[in-house]
N, C-alpha and C positions, 0 to 999 in steps of 0.2 A: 154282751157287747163283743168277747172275743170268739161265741158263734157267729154274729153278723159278719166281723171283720173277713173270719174266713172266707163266708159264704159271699162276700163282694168281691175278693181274690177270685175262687170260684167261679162267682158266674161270668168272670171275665174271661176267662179261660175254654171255657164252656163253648165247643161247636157246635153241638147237635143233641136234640133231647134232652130241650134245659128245662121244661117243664115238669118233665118225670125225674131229672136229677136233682132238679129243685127242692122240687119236694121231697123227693127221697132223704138228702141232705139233711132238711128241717126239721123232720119227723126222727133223724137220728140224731139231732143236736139237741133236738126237746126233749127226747126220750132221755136220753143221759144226762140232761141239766136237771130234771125231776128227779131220774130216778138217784146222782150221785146226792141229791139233797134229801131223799130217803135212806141212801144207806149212810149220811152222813148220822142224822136224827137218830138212825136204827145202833150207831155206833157211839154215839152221845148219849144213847139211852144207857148203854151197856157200861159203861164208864171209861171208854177208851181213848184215849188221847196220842194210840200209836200213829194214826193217821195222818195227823197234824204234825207229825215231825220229819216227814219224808214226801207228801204231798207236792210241795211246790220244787221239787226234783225230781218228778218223776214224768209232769207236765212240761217244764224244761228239756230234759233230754227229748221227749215224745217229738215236742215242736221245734227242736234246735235240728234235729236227724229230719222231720220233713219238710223244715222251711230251706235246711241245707239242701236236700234233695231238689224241690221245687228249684232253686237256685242254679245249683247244677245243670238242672235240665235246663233252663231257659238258656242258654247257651249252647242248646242241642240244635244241629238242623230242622229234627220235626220231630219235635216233645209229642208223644204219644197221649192224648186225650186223658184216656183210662188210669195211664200210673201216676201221673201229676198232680190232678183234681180231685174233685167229692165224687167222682165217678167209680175211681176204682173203691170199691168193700172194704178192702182192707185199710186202706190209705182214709177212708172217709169215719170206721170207726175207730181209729188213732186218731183221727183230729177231733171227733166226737168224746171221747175220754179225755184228751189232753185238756181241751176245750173247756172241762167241765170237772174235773179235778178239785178245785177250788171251790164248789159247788159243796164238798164232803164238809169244811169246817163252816161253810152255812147249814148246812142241816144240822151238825151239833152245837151249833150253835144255838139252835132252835129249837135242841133238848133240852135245854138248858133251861130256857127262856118259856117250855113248857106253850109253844106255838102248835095250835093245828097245825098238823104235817102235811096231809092228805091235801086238804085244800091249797095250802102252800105250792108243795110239790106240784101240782096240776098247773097252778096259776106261773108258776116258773117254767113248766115245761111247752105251755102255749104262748105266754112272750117268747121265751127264745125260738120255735117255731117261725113266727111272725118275723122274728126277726131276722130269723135267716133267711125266711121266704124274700123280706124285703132287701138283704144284703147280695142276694143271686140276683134281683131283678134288678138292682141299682148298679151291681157288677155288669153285666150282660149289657144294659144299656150304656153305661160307660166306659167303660173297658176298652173300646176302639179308640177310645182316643187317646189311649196310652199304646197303640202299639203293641209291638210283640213283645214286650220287656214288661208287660203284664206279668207274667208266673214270675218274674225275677223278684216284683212288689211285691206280690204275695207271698213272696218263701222269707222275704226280708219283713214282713208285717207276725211273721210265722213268728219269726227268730225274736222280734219286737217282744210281744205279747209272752213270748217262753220267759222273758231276759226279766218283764213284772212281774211275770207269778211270781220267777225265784227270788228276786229283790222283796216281796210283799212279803213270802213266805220269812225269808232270813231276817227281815228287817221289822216288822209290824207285828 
């Protein structure tokens, strides 16, 4: 859910070559929703529980530093495509890791619990796919009607999403 969330910021955002960043997007939010639920599982194998002690602060900062940025910028004359959105590389796998941080104590979880991984993994990494595909085109198509104050929501849905992992983390 908080790939899709992005990915509806995103495609609202989103000028040109929202098909190829679309997917682009997807395929990096699936890939890291899978894989941090393999190296959760691979760290749960191991007997580690350092992870789960610092996890939902490290998603926090990640999303508080780009939802503030997005925010920033929305108040820029002409917010640059590339460093605000899923466009730019960098900016897109920080949101792809933050995104998916909380993925790591599902997979030890599911060392645990002695789940098929593989198959797990997979099936987690093509829902959120889907789901991001579906959150850019939901984005894209709605998005005009919020105006330019689009990236503002999205850096504030940013900061949202930080503000539960770290309350999930500290509190749950």
């Amino acid at each position: 859910m908080d790939a899709s969330a992005v990915s509806i910021a995103a495609g609202a955002t989103m000028k040109s070559h929202v098909l190829y960043y679309g997917v682009r997007a997807a395929l990096f939010f699936g890939f890291f929703q899978g894989g941090m639920v393999l190296a959760g599982y691979l760290a749960g194998e191991a007997g580690s529980g350092l992870i789960a002690s610092f996890d939902h602060w490290v998603a926090f900062i990640l999303l508080l530093l780009i939802g503030g940025k997005m925010c920033y910028e929305s108040f820029q004359e002409e917010a640059d495509e590339r460093k605000t959105g899923i466009t730019g590389l960098f900016t897109l796998t920080l949101l792809a890791i933050a995104t998916s941080i909380d993925a790591l104590a599902v997979g030890a979880t599911f060392a645990v619990l002695d789940v098929e991984i593989i198959p797990a993994a997979l099936l987690i990494g093509v829902v959120t796919f889907a789901g991001s595909i579906a959150g850019v085109w939901t984005g894209r198509r709605f998005g005009c009607c919020l105006g330019n104050r689009i990236e503002l929501i999205g850096g504030v849905i940013l900061i949202i999403i930080g503000i539960r992992i770290l309350v999930d983390g500290l509190f749950m």
